[in-house]
C-alpha positions in Angstrom: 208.1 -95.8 -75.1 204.2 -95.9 -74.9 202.0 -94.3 -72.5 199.0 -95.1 -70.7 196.2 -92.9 -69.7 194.8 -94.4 -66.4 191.8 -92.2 -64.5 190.8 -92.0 -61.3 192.6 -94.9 -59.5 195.9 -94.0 -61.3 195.0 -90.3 -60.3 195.3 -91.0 -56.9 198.6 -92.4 -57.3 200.4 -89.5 -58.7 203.0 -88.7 -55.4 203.6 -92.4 -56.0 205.4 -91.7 -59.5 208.5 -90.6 -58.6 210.1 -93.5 -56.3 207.0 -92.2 -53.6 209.2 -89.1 -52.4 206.6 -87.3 -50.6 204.9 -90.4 -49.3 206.4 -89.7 -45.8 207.2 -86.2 -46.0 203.8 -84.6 -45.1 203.9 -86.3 -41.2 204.1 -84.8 -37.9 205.8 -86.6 -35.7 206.4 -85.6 -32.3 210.3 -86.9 -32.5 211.6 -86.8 -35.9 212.7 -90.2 -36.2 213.9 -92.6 -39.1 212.2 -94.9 -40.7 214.8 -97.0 -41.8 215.2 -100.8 -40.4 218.5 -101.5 -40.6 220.2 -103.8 -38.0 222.6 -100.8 -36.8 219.1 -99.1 -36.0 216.9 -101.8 -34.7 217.8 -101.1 -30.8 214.8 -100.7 -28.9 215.4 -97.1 -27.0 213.1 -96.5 -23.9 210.3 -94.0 -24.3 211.2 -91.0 -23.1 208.0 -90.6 -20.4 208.5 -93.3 -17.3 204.9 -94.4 -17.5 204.8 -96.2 -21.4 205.9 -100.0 -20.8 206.7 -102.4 -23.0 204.8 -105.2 -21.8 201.6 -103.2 -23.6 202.7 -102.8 -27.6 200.5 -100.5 -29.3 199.3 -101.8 -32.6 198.3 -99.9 -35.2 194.7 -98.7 -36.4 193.0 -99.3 -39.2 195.3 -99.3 -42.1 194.6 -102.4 -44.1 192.4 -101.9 -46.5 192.1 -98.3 -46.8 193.8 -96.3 -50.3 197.3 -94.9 -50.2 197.4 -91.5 -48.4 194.1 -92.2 -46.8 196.2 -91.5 -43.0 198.4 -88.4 -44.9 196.4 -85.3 -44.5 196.4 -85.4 -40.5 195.3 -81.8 -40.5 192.9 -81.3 -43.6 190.7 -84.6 -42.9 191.1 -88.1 -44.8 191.1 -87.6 -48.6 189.2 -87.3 -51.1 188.8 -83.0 -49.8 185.4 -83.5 -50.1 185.4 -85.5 -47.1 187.6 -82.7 -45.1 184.9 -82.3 -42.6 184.7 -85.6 -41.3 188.1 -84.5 -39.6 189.7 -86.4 -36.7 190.8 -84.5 -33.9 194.0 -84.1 -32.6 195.0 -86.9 -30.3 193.0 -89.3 -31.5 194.3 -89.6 -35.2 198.0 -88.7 -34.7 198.7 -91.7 -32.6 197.6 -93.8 -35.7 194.8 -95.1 -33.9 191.7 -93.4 -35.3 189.7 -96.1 -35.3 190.7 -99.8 -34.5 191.2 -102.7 -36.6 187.9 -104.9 -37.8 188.1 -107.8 -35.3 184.4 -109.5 -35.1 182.7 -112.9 -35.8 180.4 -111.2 -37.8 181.4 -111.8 -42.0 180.8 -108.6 -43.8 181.6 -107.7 -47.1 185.5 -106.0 -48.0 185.8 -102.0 -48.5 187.1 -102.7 -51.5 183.5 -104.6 -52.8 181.3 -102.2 -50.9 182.8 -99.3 -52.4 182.3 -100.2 -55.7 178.5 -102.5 -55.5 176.4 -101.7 -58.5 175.1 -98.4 -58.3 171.5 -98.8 -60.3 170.2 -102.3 -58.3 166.2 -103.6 -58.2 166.0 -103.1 -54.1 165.8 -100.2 -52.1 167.6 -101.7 -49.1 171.0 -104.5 -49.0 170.2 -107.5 -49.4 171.5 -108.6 -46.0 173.8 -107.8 -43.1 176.7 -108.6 -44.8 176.3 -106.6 -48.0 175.1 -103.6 -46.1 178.8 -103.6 -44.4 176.7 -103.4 -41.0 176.7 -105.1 -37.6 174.1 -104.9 -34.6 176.3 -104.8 -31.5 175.6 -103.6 -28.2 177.7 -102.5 -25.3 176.4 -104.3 -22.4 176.5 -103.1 -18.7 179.0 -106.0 -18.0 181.4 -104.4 -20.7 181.7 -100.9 -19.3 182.0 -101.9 -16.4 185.1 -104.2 -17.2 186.7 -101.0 -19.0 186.6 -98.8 -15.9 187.6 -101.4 -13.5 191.1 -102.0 -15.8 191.1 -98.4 -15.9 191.0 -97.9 -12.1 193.4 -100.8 -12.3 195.6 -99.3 -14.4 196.1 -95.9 -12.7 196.4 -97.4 -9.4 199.6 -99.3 -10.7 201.0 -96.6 -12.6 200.6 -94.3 -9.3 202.7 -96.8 -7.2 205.6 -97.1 -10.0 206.2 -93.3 -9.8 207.6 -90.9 -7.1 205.9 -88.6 -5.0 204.6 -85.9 -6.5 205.3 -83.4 -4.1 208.9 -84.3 -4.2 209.8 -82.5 -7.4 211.9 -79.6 -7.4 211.1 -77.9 -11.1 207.8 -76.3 -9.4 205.4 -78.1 -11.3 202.7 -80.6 -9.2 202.5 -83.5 -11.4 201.0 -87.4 -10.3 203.5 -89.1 -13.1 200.5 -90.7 -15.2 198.7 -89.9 -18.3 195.0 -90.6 -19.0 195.9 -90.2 -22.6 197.8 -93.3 -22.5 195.8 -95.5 -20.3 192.7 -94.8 -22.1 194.9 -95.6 -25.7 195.8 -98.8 -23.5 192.0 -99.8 -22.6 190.6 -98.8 -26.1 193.2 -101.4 -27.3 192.5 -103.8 -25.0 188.6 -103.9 -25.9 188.9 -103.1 -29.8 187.0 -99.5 -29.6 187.9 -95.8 -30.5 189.9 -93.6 -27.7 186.7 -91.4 -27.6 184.7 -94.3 -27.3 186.9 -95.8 -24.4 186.8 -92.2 -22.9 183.2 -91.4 -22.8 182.5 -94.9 -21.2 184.5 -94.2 -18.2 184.3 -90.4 -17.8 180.4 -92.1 -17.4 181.0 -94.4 -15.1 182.9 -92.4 -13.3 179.3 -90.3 -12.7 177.7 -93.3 -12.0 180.3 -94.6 -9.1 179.5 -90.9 -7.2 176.1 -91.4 -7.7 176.3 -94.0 -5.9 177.0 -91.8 -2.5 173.8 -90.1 -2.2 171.4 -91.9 -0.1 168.2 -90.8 -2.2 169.3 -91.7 -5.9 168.7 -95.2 -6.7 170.8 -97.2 -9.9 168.2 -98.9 -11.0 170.5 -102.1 -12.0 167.5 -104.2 -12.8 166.5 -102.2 -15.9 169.7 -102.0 -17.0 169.9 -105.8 -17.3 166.4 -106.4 -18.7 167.4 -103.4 -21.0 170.8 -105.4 -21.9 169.1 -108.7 -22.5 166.2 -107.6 -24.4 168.4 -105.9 -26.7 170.9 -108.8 -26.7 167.9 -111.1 -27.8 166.9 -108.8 -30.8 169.8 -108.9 -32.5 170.2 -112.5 -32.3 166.8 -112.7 -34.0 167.9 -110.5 -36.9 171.3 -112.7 -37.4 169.5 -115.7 -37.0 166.7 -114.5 -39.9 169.7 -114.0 -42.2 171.5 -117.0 -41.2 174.6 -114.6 -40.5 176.7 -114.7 -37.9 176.7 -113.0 -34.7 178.8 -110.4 -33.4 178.3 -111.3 -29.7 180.5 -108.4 -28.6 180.8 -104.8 -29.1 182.8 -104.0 -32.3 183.4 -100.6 -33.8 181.8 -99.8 -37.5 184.7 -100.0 -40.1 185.8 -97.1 -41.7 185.1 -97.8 -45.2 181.0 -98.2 -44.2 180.7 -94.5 -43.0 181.3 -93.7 -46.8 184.6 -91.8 -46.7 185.8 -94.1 -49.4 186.1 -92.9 -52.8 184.8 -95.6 -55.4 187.8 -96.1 -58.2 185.2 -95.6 -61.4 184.6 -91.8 -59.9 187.4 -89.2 -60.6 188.2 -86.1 -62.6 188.5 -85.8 -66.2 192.5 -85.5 -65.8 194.7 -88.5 -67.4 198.2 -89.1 -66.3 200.7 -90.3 -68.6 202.8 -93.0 -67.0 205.4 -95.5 -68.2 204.7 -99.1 -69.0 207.5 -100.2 -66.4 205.6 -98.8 -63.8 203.8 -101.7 -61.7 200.9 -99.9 -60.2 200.1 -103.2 -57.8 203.4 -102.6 -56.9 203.5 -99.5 -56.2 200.0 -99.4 -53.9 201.9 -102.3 -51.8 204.7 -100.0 -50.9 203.4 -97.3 -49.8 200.8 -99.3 -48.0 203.7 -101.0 -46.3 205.7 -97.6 -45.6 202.4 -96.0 -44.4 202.5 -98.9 -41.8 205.8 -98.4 -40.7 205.5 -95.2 -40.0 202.4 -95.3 -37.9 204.3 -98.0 -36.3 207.5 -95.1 -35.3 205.2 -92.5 -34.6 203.1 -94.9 -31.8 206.4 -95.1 -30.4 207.5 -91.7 -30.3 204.5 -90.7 -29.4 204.4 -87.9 -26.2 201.5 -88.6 -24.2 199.5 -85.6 -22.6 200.8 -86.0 -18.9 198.4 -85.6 -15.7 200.0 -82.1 -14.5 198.3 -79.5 -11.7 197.6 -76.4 -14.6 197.6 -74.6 -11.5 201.2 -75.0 -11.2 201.9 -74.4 -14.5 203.0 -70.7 -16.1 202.2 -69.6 -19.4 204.7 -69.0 -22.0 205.7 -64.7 -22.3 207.6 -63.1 -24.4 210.1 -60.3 -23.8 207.8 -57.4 -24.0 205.5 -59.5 -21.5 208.3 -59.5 -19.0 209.0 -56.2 -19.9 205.7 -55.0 -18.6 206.1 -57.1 -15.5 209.3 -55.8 -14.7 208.2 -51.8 -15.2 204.9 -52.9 -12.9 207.8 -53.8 -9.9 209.8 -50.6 -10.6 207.1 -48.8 -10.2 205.9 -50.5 -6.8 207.2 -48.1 -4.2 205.3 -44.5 -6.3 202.4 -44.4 -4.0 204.3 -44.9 -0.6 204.4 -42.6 2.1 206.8 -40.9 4.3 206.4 -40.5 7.8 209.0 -38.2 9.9 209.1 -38.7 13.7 211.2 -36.3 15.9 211.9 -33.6 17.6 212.5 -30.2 15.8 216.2 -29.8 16.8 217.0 -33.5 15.8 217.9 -35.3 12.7 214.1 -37.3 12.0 213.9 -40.6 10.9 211.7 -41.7 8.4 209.8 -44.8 8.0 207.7 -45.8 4.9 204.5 -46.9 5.0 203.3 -49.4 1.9 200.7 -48.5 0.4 199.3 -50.4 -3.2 197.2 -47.5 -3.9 196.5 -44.3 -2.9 195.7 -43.1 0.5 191.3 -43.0 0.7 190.4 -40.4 3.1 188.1 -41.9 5.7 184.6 -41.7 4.9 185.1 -40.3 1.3 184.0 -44.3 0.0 180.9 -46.3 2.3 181.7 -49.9 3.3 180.0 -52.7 1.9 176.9 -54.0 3.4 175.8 -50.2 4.7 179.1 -49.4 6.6 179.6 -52.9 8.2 182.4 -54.5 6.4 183.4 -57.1 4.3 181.4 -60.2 5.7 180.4 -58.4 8.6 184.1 -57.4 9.5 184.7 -53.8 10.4 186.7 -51.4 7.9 187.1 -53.7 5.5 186.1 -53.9 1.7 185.5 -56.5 -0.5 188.5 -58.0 -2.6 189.6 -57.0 -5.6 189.2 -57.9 -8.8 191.8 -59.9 -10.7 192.3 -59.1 -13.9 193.7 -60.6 -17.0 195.4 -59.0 -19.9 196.5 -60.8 -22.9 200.3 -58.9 -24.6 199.9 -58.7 -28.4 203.0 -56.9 -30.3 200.5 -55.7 -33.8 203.2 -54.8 -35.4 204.8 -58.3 -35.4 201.4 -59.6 -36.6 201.8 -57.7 -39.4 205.2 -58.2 -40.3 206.1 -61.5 -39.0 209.8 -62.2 -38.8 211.2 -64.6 -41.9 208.2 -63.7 -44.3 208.1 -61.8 -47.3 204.2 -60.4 -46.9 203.1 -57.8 -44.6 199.6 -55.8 -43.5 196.9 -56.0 -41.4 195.3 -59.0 -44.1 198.4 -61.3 -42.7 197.2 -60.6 -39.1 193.7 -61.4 -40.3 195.1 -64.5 -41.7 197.3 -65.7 -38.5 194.2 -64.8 -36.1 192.1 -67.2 -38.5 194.5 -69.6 -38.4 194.6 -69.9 -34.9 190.8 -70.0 -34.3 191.0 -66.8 -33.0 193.8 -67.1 -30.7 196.6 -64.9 -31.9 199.1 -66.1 -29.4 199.5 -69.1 -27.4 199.6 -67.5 -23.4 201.5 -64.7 -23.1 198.7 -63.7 -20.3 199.7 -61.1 -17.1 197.3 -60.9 -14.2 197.2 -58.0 -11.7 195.6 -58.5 -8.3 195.9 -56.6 -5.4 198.5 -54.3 -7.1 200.7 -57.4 -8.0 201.7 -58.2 -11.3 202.4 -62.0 -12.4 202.7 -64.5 -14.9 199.5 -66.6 -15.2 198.9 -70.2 -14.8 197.6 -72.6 -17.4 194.1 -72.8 -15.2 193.9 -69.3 -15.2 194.8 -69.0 -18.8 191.8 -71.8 -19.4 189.2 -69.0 -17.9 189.5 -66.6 -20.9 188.1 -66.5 -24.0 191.7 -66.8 -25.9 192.2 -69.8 -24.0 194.1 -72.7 -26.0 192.0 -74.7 -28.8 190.0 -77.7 -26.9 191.4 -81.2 -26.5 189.0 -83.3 -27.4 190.2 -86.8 -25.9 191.2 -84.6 -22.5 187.7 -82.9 -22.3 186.1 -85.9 -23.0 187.6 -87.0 -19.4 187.6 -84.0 -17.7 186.0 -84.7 -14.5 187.1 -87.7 -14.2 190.9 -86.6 -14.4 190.3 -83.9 -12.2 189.1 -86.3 -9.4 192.2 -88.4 -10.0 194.1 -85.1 -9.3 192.5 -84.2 -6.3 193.0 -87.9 -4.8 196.7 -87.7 -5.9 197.4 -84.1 -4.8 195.4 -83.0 -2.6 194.4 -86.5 -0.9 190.7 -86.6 -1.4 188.8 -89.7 -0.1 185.6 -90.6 -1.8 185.9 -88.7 -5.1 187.6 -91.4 -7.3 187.6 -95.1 -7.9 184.9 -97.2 -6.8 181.7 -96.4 -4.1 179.5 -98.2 -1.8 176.1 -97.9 -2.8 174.4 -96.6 0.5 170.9 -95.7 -1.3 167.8 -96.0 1.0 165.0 -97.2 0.8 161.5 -95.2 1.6 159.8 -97.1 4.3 156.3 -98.3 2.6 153.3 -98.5 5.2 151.6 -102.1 5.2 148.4 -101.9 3.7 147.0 -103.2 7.0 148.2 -100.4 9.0 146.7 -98.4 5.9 143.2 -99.7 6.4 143.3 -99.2 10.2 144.7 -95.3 9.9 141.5 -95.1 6.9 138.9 -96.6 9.7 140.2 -94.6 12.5 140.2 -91.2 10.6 136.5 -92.5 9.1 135.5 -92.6 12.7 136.7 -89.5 14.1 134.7 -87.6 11.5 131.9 -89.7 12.3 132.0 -88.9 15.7 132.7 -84.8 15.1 129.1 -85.1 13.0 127.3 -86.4 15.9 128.4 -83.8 18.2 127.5 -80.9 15.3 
């Protein structure tokens, strides 16, 4: 049997050798599911969260045209390593969506071509458009405002399906949507990234409140002369290269940001394979396998859900509860004992709660020279609350099930963690009470929880979508009435007469001089 010594291209088939084993094994999936298709299996389940239709598939990203095991390393970035930095973050790659298919008018050349074009050419610059893998698009005012009206839209309806949110009994305040799934659902819709989709109507959602104060003006009319002046540019430059137009928005593909690897560049390794392996073959597979599994995980996919962090308690540990529990035992060691009586009679005793210990009066001023708290009498300011984070070292450096120890593993799991050595396990003591802390309170820190990118990207606009759902706030989500007024301008008539008037009242004060 004769071998073959392929480079590069083979190279990066070499977890495809052995009937593609570990093709699948690297994923995270947040319900291990099969990926088999047989007809015993095909029944469609229902999604676990109440708010994921049917009537809205999710389709896959981009996944055509792209190398095996380009959607593999998740965690590490899309290969080759060297392009580790250009990482996607968490909820916008593991939903298979990191950036959406190619859909356009516009003709531009495959990833396959552009990653290997000539790499010693006569021109500094592409010849045109379409060997340059670019487009000119613009988002228009129109279009963003289309994506936050089907967002408003959306939310609305998903609101109305679900219950009240005050009627649950687990102690949690939750409005039974997820932005992280409407904005998946809008990005979809309009062919552009989650962030993308995101950033468009965490703006909007600016503008709309804007809108309320009577002394900022939109200027819409820029925006449109803006919109059309850029709209008529691009046609100009299509038209000079006798290309198509994109007419619409439409995302850059993937292969033109350069994270391709071209298939003539590679290390000097050879691998030896045999002549019945069918490498066309093979890339078709696992091309087809990657799909299908970016297909399962869209639909076991568990969305972020729209939950009141101030509701919410942190994860603790035993020696966290511990703490708490020796804080309540020791609740009663500074109260006092008050006898009442005669001398000859038994005296009863009645206990005075204290949370600290007795001040003697005057020993400590007031705030505010001896008035009080806010201009109350004999009272002081509140106290501080205070947070402390429960780390067991000693676990750190010997964590359970592993065979190395020392302070260099702590060092390691710290790192790891980006600084975070455990994930809540917070206590916060106010006014002499010990509790568990919330999630929002957990958020204030500085070990708070590594940042969600897609959530923070619509913070503010989630938070008013809380308060309107919770809390029943008018005015702070959704659409707004523009109620901007304008300054009153002074004719230039009346502007002339006030100019001759004041002319002749100086006139007159020099005659009397």
């Amino acid at each position: 049997m004769a071998s073959l010594a392929f480079t590069a291209r083979v190279n990066s088939l070499r977890k495809c050798s052995s009937s593609l084993r570990g093709a699948v094994g690297g994923r995270q999936f947040s319900t291990r599911a099969s990926v088999n298709t047989d007809d015993s299996e095909r029944a469609i389940k229902k999604h676990p969260q109440s708010f994921v239709t049917d009537e809205v598939p999710l389709e896959d990203g981009e996944l055509s045209d792209l190398p095996p095991f380009f959607h593999q390393n998740l965690r590490r970035g899309p290969s080759p390593p060297s392009h580790s930095k250009h990482s996607r973050h968490e909820n916008d790659g593991r939903d298979s969506y990191w950036r959406p298919p190619w859909k356009s008018r516009a003709d531009i050349i495959s990833a396959e071509d552009f990653a290997n074009r000539p790499r010693v050419t006569f021109s500094e610059h592409f010849a045109s458009l379409h060997d340059a893998m670019a487009t000119l698009t613009w988002m228009t005012q129109n279009e963003k405002d289309g994506i936050y009206q089907m967002y408003c839209d959306l939310m609305t309806v998903m609101a109305e399906k679900g219950e009240d949110p005050k009627k649950d009994s687990w102690g949690v305040l939750t409005t039974n949507t997820s932005h992280e799934y409407i904005v998946r659902v809008i990005a979809q819709h309009y062919n552009i990234t989650t962030s993308r989709a995101a950033g468009v109507i965490q703006l909007q959602h600016n503008e709309e409140q804007l809108k309320k104060d009577p002394n900022f003006k939109i200027r819409h009319d820029l925006q449109a002369f803006v919109d059309g002046r850029v709209r008529d540019s691009h046609r100009e430059v299509y038209q000079s290269y006798g290309e198509k137009d994109p007419m619409a928005f439409a995302e850059d593909p993937v292969a033109s940001a350069g994270f391709l690897a071209r298939e003539d560049v590679g290390s000097a390794a050879v691998v030896g394979a045999s002549d019945l392996v069918d490498i066309d073959a093979l890339v078709k597979k696992v091309k087809r396998m990657e799909r299908d599994e970016a297909s399962m995980r869209i639909k076991n996919h568990i969305y972020v859900e729209d939950v009141d962090d101030r509701t919410r308690k942190v994860k603790v540990d035993k020696e966290a509860k511990r703490l708490e529990k020796s804080k309540k035992a020791l609740a009663g060691l500074y109260d006092l004992t008050k006898a009442s009586g005669d001398g000859g009679e038994e005296k009863d005793t009645a206990t005075i709660k204290t949370k600290v210990p007795p001040i003697p009066e005057g020993a400590l001023p007031y705030p505010d020279n001896n008035v009080g708290y806010q201009e109350t009498p004999k009272t002081r300011r509140p106290r501080w609350k205070f947070a402390a984070q429960i780390i067991n070292t000693h676990t750190l450096e010997n964590p359970p099930g592993s065979s190395q120890h020392g302070k260099r593993v702590a060092k390691r799991t710290k790192a790891r963690r980006h600084g975070r050595i455990v994930d809540g396990n917070t206590l916060i003591e106010k006014d002499g009470e010990v509790r568990v802390a919330t999630v929002a309170e957990l958020e204030q820190t500085s070990w708070k929880h590594v940042r969600n990118e897609s959530e923070f990207m619509f913070k503010g606009v989630k938070a008013a979508w809380m308060r309107r759902q919770l809390e029943q706030e008018v005015g702070g989500w959704g659409r707004q009435e523009e109620i901007y007024n304008e300054p009153e301008v002074e004719d230039e008539s009346e502007g002339e007469e006030t100019a001759e008037n004041e002319g002749e009242a100086e006139g007159s004060d020099d005659n009397e001089k």
